[in-house]
N, C-alpha and C positions, 0 to 999 in steps of 0.2 A: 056739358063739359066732360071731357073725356080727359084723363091724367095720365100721361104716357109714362111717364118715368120722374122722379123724387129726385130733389138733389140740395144740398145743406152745404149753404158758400159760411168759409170760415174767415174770418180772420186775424189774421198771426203776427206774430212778429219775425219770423223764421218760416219763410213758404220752401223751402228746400229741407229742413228739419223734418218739418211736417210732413210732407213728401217722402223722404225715404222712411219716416217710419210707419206710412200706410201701405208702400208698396211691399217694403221688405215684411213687414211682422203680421199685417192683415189683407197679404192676397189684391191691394189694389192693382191696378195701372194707371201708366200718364194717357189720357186723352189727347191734351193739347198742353204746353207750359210755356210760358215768355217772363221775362225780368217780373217779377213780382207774381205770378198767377201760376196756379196747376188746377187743371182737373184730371180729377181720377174717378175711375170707374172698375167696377167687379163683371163676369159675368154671371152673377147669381141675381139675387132679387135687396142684395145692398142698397143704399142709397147711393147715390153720385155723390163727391164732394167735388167743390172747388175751394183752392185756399187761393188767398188774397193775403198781400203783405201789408199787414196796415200803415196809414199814410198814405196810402196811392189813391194816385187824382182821381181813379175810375168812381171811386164810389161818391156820394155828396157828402157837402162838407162837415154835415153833422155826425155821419158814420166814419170818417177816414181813420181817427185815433182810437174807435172801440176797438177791445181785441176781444177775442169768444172767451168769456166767461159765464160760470153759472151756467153751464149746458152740460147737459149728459150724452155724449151721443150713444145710444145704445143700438145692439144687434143682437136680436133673437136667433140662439146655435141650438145645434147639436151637439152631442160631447163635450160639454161642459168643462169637465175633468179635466178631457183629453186637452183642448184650447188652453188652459188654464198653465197645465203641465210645457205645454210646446213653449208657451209665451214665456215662461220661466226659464227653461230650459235656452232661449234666444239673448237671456240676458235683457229681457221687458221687465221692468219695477210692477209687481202686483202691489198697487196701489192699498186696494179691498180687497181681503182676503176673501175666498170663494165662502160664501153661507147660504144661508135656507131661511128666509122670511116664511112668513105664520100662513100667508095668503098663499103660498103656493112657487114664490120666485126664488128660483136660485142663481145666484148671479158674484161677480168679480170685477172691478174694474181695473184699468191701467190709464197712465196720461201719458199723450205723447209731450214731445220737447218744449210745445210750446203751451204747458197745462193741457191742452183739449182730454177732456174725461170721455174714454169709453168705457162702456158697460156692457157688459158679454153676461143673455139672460136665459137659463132653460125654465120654461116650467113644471110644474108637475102638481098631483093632487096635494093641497092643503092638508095637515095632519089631521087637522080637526071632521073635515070633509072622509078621509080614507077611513076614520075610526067610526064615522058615522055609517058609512055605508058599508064596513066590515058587521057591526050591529043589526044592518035590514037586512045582512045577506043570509044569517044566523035562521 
């Protein structure tokens, strides 16, 4: 099996919500959209989304009324800072404020309109790891 391209169908209650605030605030585009459905896509190494309006017939009848919760969707950036600053500056709710985990992640989240949690993640060396190798460098 060969995996051409990633893509994480949401579903919303607000498919036009959702929509503008992945084109306007994170760089998406529309693919394809009709009454209840968008797909978007980046040209970098994002995921594709498709959002979905919950309720609609396409899905079976056990998924129709879930809406995405309890998901992270996260994106591995650059510029941290800078993302964090821009998305502020756009009038985006920082959810989580930008911190430094122990293991090394530094991260910030935001939700768009309809809850979906993004997480925007840089890594870097763990404190404990930098001061260990500062030690063998000596």
């Amino acid at each position: 099996m060969q995996i051409t391209t990633s893509t994480v169908s949401l579903t919303v209650d607000d498919v036009t919500a959702s929509q503008e605030f992945f084109t306007t605030h994170l760089g998406y585009k529309e693919v394809a959209a009709a009454d209840g459905f968008a797909s978007l896509t980046r040209d970098d190494a994002a995921v594709d989304l498709v959002l979905l309006r919950r309720g609609t017939e396409i899905l079976p009848a056990g998924q129709r009324d879930q809406r995405a919760a309890g998901l992270i969707l996260a994106f591995t950036v650059t510029g941290l800072e800078g993302e964090e600053r821009r998305l502020r500056e756009q009038g985006v709710a920082i959810t989580m404020p930008l911190r430094e985990e122990p293991w090394g992640e530094r991260l910030f989240q935001v939700t768009d309109p309809n809850g979906v949690v993004v997480q925007f993640v840089e890594w870097t060396t763990p404190a404990a790891q930098a001061e260990q190798d500062t030690h063998t460098d000596a």
